[in-house]
N, C-alpha and C positions, 0 to 999 in steps of 0.2 A: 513484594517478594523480599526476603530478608536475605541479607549477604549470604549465609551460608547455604542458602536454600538455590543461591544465583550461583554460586561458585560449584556447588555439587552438579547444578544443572551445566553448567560449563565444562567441567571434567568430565562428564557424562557426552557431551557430543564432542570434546575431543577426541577421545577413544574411539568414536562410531563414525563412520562413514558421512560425510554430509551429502545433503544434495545443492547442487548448485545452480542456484540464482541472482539472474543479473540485477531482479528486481532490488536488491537490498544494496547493490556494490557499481562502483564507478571505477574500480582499478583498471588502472591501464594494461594490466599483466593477467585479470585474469580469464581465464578461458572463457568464450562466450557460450552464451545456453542457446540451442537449438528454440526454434521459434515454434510453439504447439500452433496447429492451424486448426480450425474450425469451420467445420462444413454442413450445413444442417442441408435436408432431404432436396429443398429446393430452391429458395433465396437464398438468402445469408443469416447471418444473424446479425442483429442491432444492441449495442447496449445499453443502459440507462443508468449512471451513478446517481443517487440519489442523496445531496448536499444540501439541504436546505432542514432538516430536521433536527429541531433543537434537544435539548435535554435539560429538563430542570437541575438533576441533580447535576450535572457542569456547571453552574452558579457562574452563566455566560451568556454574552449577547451574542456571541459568535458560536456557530453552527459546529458540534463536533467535528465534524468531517472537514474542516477546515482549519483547525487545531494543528499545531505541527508536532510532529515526531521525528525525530533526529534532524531537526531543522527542515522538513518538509510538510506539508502538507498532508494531513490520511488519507484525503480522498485523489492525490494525486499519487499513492501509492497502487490505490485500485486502477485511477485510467492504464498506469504501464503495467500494471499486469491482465487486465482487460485487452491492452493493444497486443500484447502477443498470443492472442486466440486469432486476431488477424479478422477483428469483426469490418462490417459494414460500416457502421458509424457508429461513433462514441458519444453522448448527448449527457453533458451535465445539469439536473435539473436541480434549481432552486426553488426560494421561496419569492426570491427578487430577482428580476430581468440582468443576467449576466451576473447573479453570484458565483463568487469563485474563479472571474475568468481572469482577474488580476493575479491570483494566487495561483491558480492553477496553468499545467499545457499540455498537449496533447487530444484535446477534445475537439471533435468537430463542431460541436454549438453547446451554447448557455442558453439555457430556458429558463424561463419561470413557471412553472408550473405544467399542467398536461400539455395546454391550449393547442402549443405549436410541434407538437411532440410528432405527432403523427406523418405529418409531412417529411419529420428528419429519420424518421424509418424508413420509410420509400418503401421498397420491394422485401425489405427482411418480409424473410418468414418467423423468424422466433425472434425475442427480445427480452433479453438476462438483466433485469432490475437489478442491481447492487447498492446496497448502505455505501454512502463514502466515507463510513466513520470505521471500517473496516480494516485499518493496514497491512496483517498479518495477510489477509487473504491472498491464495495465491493462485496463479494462472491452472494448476490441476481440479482448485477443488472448483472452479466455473465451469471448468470443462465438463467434469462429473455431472452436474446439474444439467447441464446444457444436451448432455450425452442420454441422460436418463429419461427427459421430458421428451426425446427424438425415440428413444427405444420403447417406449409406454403410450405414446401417442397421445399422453396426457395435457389435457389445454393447460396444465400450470405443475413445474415440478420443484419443490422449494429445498432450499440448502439450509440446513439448520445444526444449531448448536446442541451438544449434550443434554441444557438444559429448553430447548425446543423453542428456542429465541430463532428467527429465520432473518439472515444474513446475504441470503441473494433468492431469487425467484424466477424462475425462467419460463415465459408461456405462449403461444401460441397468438402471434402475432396480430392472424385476423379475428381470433375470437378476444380480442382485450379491443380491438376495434368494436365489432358488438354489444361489447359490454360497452361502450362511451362514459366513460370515468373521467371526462375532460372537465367536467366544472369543481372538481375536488382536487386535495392532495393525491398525488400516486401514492406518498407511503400511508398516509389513512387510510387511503384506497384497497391497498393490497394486503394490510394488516384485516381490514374487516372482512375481506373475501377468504383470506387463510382462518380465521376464526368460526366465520360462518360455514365452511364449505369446507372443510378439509378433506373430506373420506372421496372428492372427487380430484385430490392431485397425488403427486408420485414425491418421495420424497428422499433426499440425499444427507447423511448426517456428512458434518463436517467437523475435522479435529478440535481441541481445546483453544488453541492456538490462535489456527484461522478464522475460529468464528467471533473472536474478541472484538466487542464493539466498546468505544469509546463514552460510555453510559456515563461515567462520572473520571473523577480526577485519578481514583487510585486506577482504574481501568487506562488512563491516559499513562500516569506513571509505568505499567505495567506493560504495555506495550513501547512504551519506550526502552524499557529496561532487556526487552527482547530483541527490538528491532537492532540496538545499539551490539547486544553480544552475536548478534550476525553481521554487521558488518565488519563489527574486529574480526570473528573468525577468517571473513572472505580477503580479510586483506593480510592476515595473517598465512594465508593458501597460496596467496599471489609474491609471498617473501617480504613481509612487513615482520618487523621483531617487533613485540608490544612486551616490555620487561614487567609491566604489572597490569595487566587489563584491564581490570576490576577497577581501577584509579585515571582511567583514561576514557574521555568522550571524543565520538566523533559524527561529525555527522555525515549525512548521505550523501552531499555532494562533495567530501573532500574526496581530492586525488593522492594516492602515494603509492610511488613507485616500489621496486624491488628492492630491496638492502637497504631499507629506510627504517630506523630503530628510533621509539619513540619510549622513553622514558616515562617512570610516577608521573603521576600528577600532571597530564596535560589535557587543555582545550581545544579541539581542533577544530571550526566552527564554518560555517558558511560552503563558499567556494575554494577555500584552499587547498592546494597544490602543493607537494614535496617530493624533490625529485632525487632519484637516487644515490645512496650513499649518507644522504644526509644526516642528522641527529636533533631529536627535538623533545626536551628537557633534559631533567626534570623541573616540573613548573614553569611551561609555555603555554599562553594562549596565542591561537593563530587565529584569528575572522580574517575572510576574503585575502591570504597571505599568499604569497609564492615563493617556496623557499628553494633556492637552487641546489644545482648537486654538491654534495661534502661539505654544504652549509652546517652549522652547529646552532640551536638557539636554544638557549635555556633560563629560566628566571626571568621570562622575557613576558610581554606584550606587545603583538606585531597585527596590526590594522592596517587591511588595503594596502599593504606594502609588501615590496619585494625585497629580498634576503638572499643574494651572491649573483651568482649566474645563472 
């Protein structure tokens, strides 16, 4: 996305109303998002991120979905928006025994592949496959899917993109028992069933946005360059001054409080914390920093260390 094309989309959601999510923001100030619950007819429902699928064109040993974005994880962008459906269990499946469980949290188990999958469903009745190379995705448009395959009685109802790439899958818990897909991939699995079979499920389009999957680098760029202009806005809601935006990263798990004015040109990286009143640059990098209130840091380099009170 070219500067001017990010700066127009920028002034374009300042002017409009956002919706707010906690999914993108860690500020201590800003208002919390009501929790979507999810009730399907008669279990519950199970989810399944699915981590372990590679992409050639990521010109990478490691798994898209495990690629970071704003210093996180993709596929740990899905479990927290996953967990506020308020599923059954959460079950991250690799291609090796506990991928991802170093990286990731939030999940009830790491699997490797189908094998032991079944047992971590228990009583679900339904189970929402997700890419975990999905970041964007958010807690309505699972719901949607989730909502649909309940209201159609459809054994499979798929969440798919403009271009009809399918981004999560929701199906009917005992008939994917049935089917026994345990000695394969689930995502070969479930790609050759939607190919094969489509005119027997229900289907859910999903915005431009959320259906962004992590296919190559510009696609990684591209959702970073998103994911980063929402959490400036959210911390800019929460009474963050950002004097140039455009010129400033931050990532997901930094903290900044209310009346905290952040200058050009800065890094805000890791776990860092700035608390109010403070100032930071122009030309600061903070990893893992804690900078106290009415602190000032600029032209600086600050690692694992603490900055006033």
């Amino acid at each position: 996305m070219c500067d001017a094309h990010r700066r127009n989309a920028y002034e374009r959601r300042s002017r409009s109303p956002r919706t707010r999510s906690s999914s993108f923001s860690r500020s201590p100030r800003a208002r919390p998002t009501p929790r979507t619950v999810v009730r399907t007819m008669s279990g519950g429902l199970g989810v399944v991120v699915l981590a372990g699928e590679q992409s050639e064109a990521m010109v990478s040993d490691m798994a898209p979905a495990l690629h970071r974005v704003a210093g996180t994880p993709a596929a740990q962008y899905v479990i927290d928006a996953a967990r506020r459906l308020d599923p059954a269990t959460i079950v991250v499946v690799g291609e090796q025994q506990g991928q991802g469980e170093d990286a990731l949290s939030g999940a009830d188990a790491y699997l490797a592949g189908p094998r032991e999958l079944f047992q971590s469903l228990g009583e679900c009745e339904a189970t929402l496959f997700v890419w975990g190379d999905t970041p964007l995705l958010d807690p309505s448009a699972m719901l949607a899917v989730v909502k649909r395959r309940e209201e159609t009685r459809a054994k499979r109802a798929y969440l798919t993109s403009a271009g009809g790439d399918d981004v999560a899958v929701c199906v009917d818990t005992a008939w994917l028992v049935e089917q026994d897909p345990r000695g394969e991939s689930f995502t070969a699995w479930l790609v050759e069933r939607a190919e094969s079979d489509r005119s027997a499920a229900a289907t859910v389009a999903a915005g431009d946005e959320a259906s962004l999957r992590l296919v190559n680098r510009q696609a990684l760029a591209l959702a970073e360059g998103l994911v980063r202009e929402r959490l400036i806005a959210r911390h800019q809601e929460a009474g963050v001054t950002f004097r140039d935006p455009y010129s400033v990263y931050v990532d997901r798990g930094v903290r900044l409080e209310a009346d905290v004015v952040v200058e050009p040109n800065c890094y805000l990286y890791g776990e860092t914390s700035v608390a109010t009143g403070a100032v930071v640059g122009p030309g600061a990098t903070l990893r893992n920093a804690s900078i106290g209130a009415g602190s000032r840091v600029e032209h600086s380099v600050v690692e694992d260390s603490t900055v006033g009170e």
